[in-house]
Backbone as CSV, one residue per row, in Angstrom:
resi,resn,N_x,N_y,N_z,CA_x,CA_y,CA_z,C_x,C_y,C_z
1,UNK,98.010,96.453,104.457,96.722,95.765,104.410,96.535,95.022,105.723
2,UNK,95.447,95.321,106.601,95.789,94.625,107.772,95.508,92.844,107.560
3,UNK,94.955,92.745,106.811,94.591,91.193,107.086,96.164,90.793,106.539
4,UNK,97.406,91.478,105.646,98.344,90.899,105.473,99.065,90.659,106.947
5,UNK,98.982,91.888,107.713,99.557,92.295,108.925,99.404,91.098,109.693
6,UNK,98.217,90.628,109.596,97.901,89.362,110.629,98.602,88.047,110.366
7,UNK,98.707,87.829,109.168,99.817,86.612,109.002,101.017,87.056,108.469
8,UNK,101.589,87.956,108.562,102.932,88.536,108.319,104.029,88.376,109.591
9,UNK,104.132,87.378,109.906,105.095,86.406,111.109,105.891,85.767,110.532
10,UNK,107.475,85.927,110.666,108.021,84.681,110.595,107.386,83.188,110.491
11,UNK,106.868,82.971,112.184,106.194,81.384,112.163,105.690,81.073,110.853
12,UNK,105.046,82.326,110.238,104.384,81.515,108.809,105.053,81.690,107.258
13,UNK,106.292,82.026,107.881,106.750,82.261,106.710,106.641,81.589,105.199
14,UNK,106.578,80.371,105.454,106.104,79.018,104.300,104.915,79.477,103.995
15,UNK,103.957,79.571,104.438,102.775,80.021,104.203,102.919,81.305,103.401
16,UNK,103.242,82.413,103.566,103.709,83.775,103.119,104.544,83.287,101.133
17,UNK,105.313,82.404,101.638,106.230,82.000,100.289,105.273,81.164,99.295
18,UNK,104.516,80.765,99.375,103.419,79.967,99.153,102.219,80.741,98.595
19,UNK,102.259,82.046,99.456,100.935,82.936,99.047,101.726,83.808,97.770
20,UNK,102.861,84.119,98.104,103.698,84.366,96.940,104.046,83.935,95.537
21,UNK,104.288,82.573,95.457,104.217,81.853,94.320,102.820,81.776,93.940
22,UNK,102.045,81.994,94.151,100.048,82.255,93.938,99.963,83.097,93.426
23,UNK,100.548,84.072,93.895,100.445,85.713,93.490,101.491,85.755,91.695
24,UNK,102.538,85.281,92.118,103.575,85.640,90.905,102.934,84.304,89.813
25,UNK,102.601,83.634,89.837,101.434,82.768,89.093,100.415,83.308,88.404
26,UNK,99.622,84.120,89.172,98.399,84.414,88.849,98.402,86.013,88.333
27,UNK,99.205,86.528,88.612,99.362,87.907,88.372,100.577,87.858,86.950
28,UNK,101.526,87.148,87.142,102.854,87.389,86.122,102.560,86.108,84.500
29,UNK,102.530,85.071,85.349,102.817,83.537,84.721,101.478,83.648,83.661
30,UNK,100.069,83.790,84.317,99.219,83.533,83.049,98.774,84.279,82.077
31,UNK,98.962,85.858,82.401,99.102,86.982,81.717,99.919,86.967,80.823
32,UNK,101.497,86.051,80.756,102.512,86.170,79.777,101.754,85.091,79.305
33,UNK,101.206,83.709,79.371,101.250,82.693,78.821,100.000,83.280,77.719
34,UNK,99.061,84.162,78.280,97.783,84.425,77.761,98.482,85.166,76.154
35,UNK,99.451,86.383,76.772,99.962,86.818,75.241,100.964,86.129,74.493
36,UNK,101.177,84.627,74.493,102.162,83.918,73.913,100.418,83.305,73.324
37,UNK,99.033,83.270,73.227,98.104,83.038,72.319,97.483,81.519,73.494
38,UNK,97.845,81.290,74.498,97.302,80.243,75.519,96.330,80.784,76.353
39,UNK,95.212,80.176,75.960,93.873,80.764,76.375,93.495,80.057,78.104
40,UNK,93.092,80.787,79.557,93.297,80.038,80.282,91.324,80.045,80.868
41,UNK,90.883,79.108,81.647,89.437,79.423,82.016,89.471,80.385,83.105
42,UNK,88.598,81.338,83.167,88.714,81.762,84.692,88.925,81.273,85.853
43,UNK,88.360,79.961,85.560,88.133,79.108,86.979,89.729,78.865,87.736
44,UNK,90.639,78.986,86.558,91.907,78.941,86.855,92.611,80.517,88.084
45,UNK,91.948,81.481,87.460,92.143,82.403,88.710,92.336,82.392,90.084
46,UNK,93.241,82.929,90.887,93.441,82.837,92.055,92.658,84.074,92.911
47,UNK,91.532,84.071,93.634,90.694,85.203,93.793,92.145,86.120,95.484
48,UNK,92.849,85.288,95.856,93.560,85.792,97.012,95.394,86.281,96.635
49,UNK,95.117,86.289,94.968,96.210,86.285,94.351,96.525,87.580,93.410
50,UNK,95.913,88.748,94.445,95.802,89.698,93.114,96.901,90.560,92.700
51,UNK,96.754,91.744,91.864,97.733,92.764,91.443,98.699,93.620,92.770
52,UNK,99.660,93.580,92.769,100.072,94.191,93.742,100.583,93.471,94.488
53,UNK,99.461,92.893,95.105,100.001,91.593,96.342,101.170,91.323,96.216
54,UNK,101.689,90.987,95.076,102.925,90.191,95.147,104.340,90.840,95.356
55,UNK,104.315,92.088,95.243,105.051,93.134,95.653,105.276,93.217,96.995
56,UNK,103.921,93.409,98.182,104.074,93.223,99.118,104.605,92.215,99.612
57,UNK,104.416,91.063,99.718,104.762,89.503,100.089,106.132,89.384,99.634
58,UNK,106.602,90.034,98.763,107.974,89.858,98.142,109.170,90.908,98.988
59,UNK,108.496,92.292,99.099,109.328,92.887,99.912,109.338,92.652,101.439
60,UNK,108.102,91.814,102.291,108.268,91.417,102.895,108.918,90.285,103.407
61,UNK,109.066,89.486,102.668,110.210,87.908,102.808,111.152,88.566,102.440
62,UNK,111.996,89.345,101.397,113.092,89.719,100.899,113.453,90.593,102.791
63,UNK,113.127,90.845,103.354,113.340,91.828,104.342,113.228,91.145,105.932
64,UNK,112.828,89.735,105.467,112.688,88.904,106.958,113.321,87.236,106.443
65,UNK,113.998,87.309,105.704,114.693,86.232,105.363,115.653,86.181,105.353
66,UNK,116.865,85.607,105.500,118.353,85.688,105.506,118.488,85.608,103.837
67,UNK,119.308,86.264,103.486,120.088,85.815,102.213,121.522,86.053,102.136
68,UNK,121.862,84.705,101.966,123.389,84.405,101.875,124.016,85.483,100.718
69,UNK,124.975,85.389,100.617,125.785,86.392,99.639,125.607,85.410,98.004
70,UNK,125.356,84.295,97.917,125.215,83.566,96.716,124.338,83.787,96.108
71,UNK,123.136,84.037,97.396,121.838,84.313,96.868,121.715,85.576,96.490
72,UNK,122.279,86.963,97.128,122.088,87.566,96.630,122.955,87.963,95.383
73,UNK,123.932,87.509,95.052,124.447,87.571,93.844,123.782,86.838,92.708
74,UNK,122.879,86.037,92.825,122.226,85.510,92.032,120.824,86.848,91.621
75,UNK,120.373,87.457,93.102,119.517,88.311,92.485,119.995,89.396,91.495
76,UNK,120.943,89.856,92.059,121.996,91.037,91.022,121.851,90.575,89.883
77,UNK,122.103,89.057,89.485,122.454,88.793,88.525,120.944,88.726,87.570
78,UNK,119.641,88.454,88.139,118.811,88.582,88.012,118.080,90.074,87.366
79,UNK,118.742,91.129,88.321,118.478,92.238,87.745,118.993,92.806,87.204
80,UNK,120.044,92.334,86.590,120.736,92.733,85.373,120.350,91.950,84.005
81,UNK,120.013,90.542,84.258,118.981,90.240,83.330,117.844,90.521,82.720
82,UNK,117.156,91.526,83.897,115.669,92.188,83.913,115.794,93.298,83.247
83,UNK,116.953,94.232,83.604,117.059,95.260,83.149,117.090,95.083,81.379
84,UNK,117.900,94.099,81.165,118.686,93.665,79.343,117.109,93.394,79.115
85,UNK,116.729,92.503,79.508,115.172,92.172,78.877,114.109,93.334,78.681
86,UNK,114.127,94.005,79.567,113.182,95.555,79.308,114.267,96.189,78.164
87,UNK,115.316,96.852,78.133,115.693,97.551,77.392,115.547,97.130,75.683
88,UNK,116.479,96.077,76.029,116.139,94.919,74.494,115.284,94.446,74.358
89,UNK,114.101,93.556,74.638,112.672,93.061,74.430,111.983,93.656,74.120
90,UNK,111.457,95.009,75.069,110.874,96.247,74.404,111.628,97.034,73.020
91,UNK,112.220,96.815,72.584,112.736,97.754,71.454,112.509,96.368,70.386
92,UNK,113.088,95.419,70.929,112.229,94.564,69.545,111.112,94.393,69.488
93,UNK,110.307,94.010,70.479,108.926,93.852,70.392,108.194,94.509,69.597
94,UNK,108.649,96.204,70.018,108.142,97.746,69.318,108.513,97.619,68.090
95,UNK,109.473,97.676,67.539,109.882,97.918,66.111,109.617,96.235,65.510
96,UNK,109.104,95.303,65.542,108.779,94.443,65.336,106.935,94.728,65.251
97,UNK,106.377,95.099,66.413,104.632,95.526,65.847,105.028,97.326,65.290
98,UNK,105.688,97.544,65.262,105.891,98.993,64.546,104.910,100.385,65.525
99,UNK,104.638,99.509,66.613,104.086,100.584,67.651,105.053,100.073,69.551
100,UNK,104.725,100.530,70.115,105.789,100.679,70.912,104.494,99.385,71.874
101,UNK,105.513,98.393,72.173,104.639,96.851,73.049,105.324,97.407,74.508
102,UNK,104.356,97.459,75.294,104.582,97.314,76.513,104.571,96.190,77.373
103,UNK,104.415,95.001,77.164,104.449,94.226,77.826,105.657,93.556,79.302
104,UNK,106.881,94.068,78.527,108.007,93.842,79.485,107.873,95.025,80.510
105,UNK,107.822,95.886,80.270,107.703,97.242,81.039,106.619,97.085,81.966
106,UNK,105.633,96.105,81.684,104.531,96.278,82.857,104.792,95.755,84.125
107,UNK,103.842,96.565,85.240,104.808,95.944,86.617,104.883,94.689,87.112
108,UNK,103.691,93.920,86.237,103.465,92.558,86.250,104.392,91.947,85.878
109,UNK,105.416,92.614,85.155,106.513,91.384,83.717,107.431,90.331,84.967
110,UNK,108.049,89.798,84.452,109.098,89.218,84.812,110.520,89.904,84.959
111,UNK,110.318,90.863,84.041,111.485,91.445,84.025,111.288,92.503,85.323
112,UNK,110.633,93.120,85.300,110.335,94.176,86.701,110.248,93.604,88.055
113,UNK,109.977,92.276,87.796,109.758,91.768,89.017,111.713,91.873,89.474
114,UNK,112.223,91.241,88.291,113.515,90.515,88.578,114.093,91.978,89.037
115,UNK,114.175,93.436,88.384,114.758,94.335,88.764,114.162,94.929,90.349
116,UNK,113.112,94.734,90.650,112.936,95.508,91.346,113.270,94.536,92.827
117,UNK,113.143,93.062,92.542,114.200,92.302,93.827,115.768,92.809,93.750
118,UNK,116.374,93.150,92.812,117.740,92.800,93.306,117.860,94.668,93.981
119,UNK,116.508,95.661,93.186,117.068,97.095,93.925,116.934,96.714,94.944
120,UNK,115.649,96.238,95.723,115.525,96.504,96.688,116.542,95.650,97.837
121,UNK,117.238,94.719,97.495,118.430,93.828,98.417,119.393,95.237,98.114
122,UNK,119.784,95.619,97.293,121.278,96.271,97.223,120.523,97.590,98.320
123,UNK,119.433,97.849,97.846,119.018,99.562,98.874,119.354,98.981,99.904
124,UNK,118.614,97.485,100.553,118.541,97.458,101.901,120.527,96.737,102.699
125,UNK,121.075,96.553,101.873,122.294,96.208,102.002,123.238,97.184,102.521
126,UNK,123.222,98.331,101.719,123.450,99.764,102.211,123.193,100.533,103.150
127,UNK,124.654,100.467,104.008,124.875,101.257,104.890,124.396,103.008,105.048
128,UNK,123.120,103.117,105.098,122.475,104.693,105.320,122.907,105.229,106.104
129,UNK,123.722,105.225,107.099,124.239,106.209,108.134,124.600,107.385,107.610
130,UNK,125.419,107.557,106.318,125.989,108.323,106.236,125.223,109.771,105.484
131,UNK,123.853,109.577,105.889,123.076,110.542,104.921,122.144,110.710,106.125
132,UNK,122.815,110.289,107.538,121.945,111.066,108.576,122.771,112.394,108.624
133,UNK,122.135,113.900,108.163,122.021,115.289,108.093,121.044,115.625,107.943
134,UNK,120.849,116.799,108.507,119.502,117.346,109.536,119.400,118.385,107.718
135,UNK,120.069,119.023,106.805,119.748,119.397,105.539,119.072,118.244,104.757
136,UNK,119.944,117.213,104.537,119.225,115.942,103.863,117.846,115.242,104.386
137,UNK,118.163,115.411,105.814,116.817,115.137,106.011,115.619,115.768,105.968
138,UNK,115.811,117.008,105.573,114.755,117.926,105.548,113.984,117.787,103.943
139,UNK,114.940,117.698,102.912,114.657,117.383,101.697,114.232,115.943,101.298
140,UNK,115.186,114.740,102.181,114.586,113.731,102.291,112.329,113.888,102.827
141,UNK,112.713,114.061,103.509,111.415,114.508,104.595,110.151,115.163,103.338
142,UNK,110.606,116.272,102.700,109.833,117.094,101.745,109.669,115.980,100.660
143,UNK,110.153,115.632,100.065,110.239,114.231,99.067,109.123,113.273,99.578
144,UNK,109.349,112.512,100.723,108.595,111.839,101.296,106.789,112.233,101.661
145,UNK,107.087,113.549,101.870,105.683,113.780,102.068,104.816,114.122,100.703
146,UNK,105.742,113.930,99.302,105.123,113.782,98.292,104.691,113.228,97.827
147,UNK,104.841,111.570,98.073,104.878,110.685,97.629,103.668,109.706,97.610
148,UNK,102.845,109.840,97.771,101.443,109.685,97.693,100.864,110.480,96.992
149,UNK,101.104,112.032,96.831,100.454,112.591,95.742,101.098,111.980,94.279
150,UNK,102.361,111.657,94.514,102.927,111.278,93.188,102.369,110.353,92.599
151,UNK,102.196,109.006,93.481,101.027,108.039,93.053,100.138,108.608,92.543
152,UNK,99.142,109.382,93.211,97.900,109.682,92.699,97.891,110.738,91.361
153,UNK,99.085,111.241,90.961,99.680,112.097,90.095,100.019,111.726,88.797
154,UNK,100.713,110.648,88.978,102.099,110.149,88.149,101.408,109.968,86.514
155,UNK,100.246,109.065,86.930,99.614,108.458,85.609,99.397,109.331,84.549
156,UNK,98.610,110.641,85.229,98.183,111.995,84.601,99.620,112.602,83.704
157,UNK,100.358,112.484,84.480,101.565,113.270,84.203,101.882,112.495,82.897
158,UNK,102.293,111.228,83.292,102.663,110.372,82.141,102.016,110.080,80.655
159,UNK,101.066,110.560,81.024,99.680,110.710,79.687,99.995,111.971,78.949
160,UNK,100.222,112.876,79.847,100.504,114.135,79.241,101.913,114.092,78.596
161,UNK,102.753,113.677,78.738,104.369,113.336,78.494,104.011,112.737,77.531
162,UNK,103.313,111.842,76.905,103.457,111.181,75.721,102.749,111.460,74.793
163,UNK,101.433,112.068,75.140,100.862,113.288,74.098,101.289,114.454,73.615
164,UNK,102.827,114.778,74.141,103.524,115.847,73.909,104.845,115.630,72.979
165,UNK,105.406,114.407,73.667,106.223,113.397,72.415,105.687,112.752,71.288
166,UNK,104.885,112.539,71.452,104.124,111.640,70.295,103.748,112.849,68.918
167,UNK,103.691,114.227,69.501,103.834,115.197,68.177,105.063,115.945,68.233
168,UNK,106.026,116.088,68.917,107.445,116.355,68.962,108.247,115.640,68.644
169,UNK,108.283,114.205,69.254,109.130,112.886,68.513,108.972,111.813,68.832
170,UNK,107.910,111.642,68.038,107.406,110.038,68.300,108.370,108.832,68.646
171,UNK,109.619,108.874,67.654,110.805,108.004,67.330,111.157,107.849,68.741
172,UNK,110.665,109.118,69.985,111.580,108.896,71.445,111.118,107.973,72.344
173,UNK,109.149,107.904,72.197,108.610,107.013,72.368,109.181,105.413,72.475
174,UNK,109.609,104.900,71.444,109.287,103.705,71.678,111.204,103.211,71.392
175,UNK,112.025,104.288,72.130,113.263,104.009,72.320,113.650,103.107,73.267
176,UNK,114.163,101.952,73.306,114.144,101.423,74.918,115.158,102.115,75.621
177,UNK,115.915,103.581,74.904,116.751,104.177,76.291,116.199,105.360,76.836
178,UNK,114.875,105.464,76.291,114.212,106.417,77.091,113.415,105.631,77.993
179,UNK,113.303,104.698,78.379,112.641,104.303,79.585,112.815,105.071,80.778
180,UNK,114.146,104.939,81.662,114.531,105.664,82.647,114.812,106.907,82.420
181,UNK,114.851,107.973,81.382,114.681,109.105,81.547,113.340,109.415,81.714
182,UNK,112.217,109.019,81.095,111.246,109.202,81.250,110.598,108.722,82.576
183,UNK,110.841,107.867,83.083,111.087,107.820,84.666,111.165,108.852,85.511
184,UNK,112.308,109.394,85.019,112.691,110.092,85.794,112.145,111.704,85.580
185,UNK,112.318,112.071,84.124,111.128,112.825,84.367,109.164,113.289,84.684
186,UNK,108.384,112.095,84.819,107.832,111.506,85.375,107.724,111.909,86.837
187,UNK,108.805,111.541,87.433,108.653,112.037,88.663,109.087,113.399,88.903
188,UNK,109.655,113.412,88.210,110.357,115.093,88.840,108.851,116.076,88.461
189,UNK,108.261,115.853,87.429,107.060,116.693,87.316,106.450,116.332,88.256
190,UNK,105.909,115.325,88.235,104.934,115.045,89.622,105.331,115.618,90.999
191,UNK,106.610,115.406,91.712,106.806,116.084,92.486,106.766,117.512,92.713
192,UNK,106.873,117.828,91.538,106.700,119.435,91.797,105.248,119.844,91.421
193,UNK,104.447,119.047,90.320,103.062,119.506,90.799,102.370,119.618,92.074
194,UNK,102.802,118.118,92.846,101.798,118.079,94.235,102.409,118.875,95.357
195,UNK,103.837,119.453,95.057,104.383,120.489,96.242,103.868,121.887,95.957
196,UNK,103.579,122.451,94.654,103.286,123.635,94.094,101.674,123.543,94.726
197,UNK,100.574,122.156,94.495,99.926,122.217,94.633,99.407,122.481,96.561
198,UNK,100.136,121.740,96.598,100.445,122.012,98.670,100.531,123.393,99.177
199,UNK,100.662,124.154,98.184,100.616,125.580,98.958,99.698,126.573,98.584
200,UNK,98.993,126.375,97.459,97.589,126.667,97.266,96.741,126.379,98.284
201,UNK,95.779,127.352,98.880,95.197,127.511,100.224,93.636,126.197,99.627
202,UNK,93.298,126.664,98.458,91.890,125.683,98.991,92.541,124.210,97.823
203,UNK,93.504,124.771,97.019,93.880,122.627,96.326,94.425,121.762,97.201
204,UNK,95.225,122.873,98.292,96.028,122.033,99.328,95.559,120.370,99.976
205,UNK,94.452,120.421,99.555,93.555,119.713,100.572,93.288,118.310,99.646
206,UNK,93.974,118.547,98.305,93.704,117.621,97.237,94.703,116.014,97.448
207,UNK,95.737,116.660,97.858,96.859,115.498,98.597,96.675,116.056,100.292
208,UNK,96.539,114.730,101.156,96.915,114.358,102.186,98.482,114.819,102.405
């Protein structure tokens, strides 16, 4: 986003941490408080605080900030909390309304937030050298250039995946250990729709 680009400096880093806690406020904090039955006014809205944002601002400080080894053992520890809370929260929640609650699972939760800080410290912690190969990188490379169709893909896919379980086996639905398989298949379809679709002469043109 370029207007992030423009104050995305160290010098402002406080500022950045600041626009952050706005964001994880306004996006995470009143959305949970709203489904615990706490009604909030609009006026309370943060209009510079929206969906997403906080992802950015987060992987950006996580990536221009020092973190001591305490700290990041505290995030680990964090996303191993996140993870227990999606797996377990969602399975009670679900079998508690007797339909499958998404609320922890959303990218807004707390819990996603908490997992997806400590992946991204351990990815960036990791020594990648060893997966510089000119084979890997070629598949790396093919992967990568999917990955925008997958976005624009994924949702479709995922709609279709659960209209297909939901009369095959509903019960798989609202398992909390099918989360990450379904993840994962999720993507693996998607990727191979928008590469199949990449070589079709006039859909080609449907993904960038």
């Amino acid at each position: 986003i370029p207007v992030i680009s423009l104050v995305a400096k160290k010098e402002n880093i406080k500022t950045l941490c600041y626009w952050f806690i706005l964001c994880f406020i306004n996006v995470t904090i009143f959305p949970l408080l709203s489904s615990l039955g706490l009604e909030f006014t609009s006026f309370l809205e943060i209009p510079i605080a929206f969906s997403f944002l906080n992802y950015i601002l987060l992987g950006w400080l996580l990536d221009n900030v020092y973190l001591s080894m305490r700290i990041r053992g505290l995030i680990y520890a964090g996303g191993v909390v996140g993870l227990l809370m999606m797996f377990f929260g969602t399975s009670y929640l679900s079998m508690r309304a007797g339909a499958i609650d998404a609320r922890i699972m959303e990218y807004s939760s707390v819990a996603c937030m908490l997992q997806a800080t400590a992946l991204f410290v351990l990815i960036k912690s990791i020594d990648w050298s060893f997966l510089q190969r000119k084979q890997l990188d070629k598949k790396v490379a093919l992967l990568s250039s999917a990955s925008f169709g997958v976005y624009l893909t994924h949702l479709i896919v995922m709609d279709c995946l659960i209209h297909v379980l939901v009369r095959v086996s509903p019960g798989m639905l609202a398992s909390a250990w099918f989360i990450l398989p379904k993840a994962l298949i999720v993507y693996v379809l998607s990727v191979g729709i928008v590469l199949v679709v990449k070589r079709i002469p006039v859909l080609r043109h449907v993904y960038p």
